[in-house]
MARLUMZA-715483 format. One record per residue (C-alpha): x negated, y negated, z negated. Coordinates in steps of 0.05 Angstrom, whole numbers, padded with zeros to 5 digits, always signed. Layout:
XYZ...
***
This chain:
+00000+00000+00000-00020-00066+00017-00016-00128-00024+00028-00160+00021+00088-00123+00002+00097-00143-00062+00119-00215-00081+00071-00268-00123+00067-00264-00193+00114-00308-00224+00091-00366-00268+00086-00365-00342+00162-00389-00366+00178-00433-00433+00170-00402-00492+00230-00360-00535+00261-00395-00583+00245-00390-00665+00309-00362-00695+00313-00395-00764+00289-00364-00835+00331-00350-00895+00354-00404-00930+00310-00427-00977+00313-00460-01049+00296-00528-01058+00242-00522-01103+00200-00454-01064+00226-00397-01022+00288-00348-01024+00280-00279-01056+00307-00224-01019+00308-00185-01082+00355-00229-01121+00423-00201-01083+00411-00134-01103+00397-00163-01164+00468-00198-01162+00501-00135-01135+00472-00085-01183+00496-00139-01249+00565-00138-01202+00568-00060-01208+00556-00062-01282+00599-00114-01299+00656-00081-01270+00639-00016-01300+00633-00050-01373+00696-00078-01358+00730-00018-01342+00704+00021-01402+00707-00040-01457+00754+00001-01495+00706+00055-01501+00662+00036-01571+00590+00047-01556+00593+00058-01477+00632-00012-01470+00585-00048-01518+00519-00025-01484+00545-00032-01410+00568-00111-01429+00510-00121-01460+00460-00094-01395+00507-00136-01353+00503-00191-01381+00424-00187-01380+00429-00166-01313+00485-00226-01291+00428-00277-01326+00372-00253-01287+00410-00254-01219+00429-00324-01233+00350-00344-01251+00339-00312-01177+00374-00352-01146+00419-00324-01092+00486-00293-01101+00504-00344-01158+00579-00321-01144+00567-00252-01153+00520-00266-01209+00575-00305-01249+00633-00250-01236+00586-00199-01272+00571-00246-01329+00648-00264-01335+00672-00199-01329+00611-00160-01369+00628-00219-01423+00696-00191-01426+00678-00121-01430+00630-00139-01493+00691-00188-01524+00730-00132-01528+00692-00084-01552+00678-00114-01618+00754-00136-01615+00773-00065-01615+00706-00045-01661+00730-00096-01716+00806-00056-01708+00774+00010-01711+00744-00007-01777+00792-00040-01817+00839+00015-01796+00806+00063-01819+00787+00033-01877+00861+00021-01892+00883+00098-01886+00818+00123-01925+00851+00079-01974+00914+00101-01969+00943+00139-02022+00989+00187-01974+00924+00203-01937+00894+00227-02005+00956+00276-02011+00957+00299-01944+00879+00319-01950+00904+00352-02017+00946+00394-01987+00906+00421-01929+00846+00442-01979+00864+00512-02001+00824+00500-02057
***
């Protein structure tokens, strides 16, 4: 084949365009970390605040999301997220020693109670 066959090369065209970066904060750059960060304190939140009535399990889920709801707000991104999990993990925690505090006084009231002394009488065959 012959060089005459084939056409010229063509010039060197302008160059692509630069597609724009993540937002970024004011004061530095964005962390692509802190929206997992959000969504994990999300996750929590809503599981704290599905098991609040549960004593220990409700306490120590509201208290890890609200650690977790903190630290996603610190980061930055995903403040909306962030704030739902602290609401909601709030909640969770509120509630739980709401229904701790009940827990205790009731059953302080019926170990007190005289017709709960009988009734332990009488199942004691002794």
């Amino acid at each position: 084949m012959t060089s005459a066959q084939f056409p010229p090369p063509l010039p060197p065209g302008p160059p692509a365009p630069v597609q724009p970066g993540p937002p970024t904060q004011p004061g530095g750059t964005a962390q692509p970390g802190s929206t997992v960060l959000a969504t994990i304190a999300l996750s929590v939140g809503i599981v704290a605040f599905l098991f609040g009535w549960v004593t220990i399990l409700g306490g120590l889920l509201g208290i890890a999301g609200i650690i977790l709801g903190v630290c996603a707000i610190r980061a930055g991104r995903a403040r909306v997220r962030s704030i739902i999990a602290l609401c909601l993990s709030g909640v969770a925690l509120l509630c739980n020693l709401i229904l701790a505090v009940i827990l205790i006084v009731t059953l302080a009231n019926v170990a007190n109670n005289a017709d709960f002394a009988d009734i332990l009488d009488s199942i004691d065959p002794n």
